[in-house]
N, C-alpha and C positions, 0 to 999 in steps of 0.2 A: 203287735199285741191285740185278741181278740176284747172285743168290748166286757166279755163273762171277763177276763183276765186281768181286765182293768179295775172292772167291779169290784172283784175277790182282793185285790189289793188294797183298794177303799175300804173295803170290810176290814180291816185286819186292825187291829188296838195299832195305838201311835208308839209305844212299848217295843210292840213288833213289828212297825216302820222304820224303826231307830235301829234297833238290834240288826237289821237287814241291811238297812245301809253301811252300818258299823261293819261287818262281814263283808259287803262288795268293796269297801275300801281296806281294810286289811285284804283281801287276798287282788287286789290290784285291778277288780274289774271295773274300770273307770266308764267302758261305754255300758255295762246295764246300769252302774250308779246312776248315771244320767242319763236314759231311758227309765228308770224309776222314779228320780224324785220329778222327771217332768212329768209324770201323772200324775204328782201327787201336785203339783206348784199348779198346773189346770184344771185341776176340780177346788171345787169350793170349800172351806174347809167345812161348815154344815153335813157336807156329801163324803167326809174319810181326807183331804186334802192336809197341807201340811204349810205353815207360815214360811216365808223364804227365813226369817231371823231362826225359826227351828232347824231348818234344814243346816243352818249356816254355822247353826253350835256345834252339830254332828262334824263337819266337814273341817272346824279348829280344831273340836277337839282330837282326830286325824292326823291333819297336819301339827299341830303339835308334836305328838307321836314320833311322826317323820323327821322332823328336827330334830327331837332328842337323840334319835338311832345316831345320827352322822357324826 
């Protein structure tokens, strides 16, 4: 990922960080998931970055999810 690519995703409301992540995990794509949130867990959160405890609610409430299906 280009550094503009990077940027552009720091820019984005933490709304639609969430929303994004929500989406790569319903539809199953676990390597950009993680390609994504590690840009967001390496910048600072001042700079668009994201708490690991944020990250980590998105990724329960997920597996949560997952659990219920089975």
């Amino acid at each position: 990922m280009t550094l503009k690519e990077k940027e552009w995703v720091l820019s984005l409301s933490k709304e639609h960080k969430f929303k994004l992540m929500e989406s790569m995990l319903k539809q199953n794509a676990f390597g950009e998931y993680m390609a994504f949130i590690k840009i967001l867990l390496d910048a600072p959160i001042h700079k668009g970055g994201i708490s690991t405890d944020e990250i980590n609610i998105i990724w329960k409430k997920y597996s949560n999810k997952e659990n219920t299906n089975k």
